[in-house]
N, C-alpha and C positions, 0 to 999 in steps of 0.2 A: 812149267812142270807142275805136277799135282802136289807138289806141298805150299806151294802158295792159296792152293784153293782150302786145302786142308788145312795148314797152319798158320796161313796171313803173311807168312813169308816163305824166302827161298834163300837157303847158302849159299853164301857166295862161289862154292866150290862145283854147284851144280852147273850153273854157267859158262863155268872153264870145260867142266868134263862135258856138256855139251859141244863146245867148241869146236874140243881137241877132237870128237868124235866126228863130228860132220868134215870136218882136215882129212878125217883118216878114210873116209866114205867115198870122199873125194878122191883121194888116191887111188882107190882101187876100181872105183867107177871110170876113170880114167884109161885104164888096161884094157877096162872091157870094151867102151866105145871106142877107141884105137883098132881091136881085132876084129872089131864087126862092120869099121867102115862109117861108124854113127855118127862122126864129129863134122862139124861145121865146113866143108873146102869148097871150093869150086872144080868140078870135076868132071865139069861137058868138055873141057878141053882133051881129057886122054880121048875122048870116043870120038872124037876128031881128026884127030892126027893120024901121021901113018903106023904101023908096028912099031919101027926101028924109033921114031919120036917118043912111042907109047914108052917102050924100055928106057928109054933115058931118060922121060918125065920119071916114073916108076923108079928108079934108082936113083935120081934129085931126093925126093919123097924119102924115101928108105933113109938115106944118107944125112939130109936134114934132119930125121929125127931122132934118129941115132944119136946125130951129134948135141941135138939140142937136150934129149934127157942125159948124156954123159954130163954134160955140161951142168945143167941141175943138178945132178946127182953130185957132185963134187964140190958145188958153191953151196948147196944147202947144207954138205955133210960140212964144210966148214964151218959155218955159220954157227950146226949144233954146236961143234967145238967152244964156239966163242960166248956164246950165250950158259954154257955151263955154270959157269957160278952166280947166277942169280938163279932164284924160286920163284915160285907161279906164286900169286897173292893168295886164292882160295885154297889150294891143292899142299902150298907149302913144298913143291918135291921143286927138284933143279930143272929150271925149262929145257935141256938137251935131253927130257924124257918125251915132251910132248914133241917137240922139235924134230926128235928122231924119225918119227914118222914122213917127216919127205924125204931127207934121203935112203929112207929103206924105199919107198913109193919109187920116186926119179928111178935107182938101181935094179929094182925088178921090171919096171917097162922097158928102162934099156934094153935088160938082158931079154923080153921079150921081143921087142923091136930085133934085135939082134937073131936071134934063136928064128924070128918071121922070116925074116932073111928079104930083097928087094924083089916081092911080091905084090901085083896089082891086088891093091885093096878092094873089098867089096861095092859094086853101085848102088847108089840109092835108087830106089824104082818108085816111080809116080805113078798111079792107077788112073787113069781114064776115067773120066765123070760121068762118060755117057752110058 
């Protein structure tokens, strides 16, 4: 941060709100690479397969991650629950403030996920070198 260059130090609180921010960055970068198809899978196999394979890979897909951000969505929201009474060391506020951030995150991908509905996601396309 530039008040280390400026002041020879940095508060501890800058750190955290650092932190908490790049958490929160993450969350929502996450939504995005989700609807564009950007993330990490293997996915020579749908263009393989027949139709009727393609739709039941494509609704595995759908269904797994439905299930998997509910699932977050519910263990993080706990979680905040439980961490509530302690405070952040720099910030001083109750950690279910920064915490709160995944399961707000997990709950709006689901309902994205959801609201997608069991849609082939986008391919990634190689360009030819030649």
């Amino acid at each position: 941060m530039g008040s280390r260059y400026f002041l020879g130090a940095s508060p501890i609180w800058f750190d955290e709100l650092a932190r908490y921010t790049i958490i929160a960055a993450a969350m929502i970068g996450v939504g995005a690479v989700w609807v564009n198809g950007g993330h990490m899978r293997v996915s020579f196999i749908e263009t393989k397969i027949s139709e009727r394979a393609r739709k039941l890979v494509v609704f595995y897909q759908w269904l797994l991650t439905l299930i998997l951000t509910g699932m977050m969505a519910w263990f993080s929201y706990r979680y905040m629950g439980g961490v509530g009474f302690f405070t952040t060391p720099g910030l001083q506020i109750s950690r279910s403030v920064p915490v709160a951030v995944m399961p707000i995150g997990f709950s709006l991908l689901f309902l994205m996920v959801l609201l997608n509905g069991p849609k082939p996601l986008p391919q990634p396309t190689v360009e030819d070198d030649e």
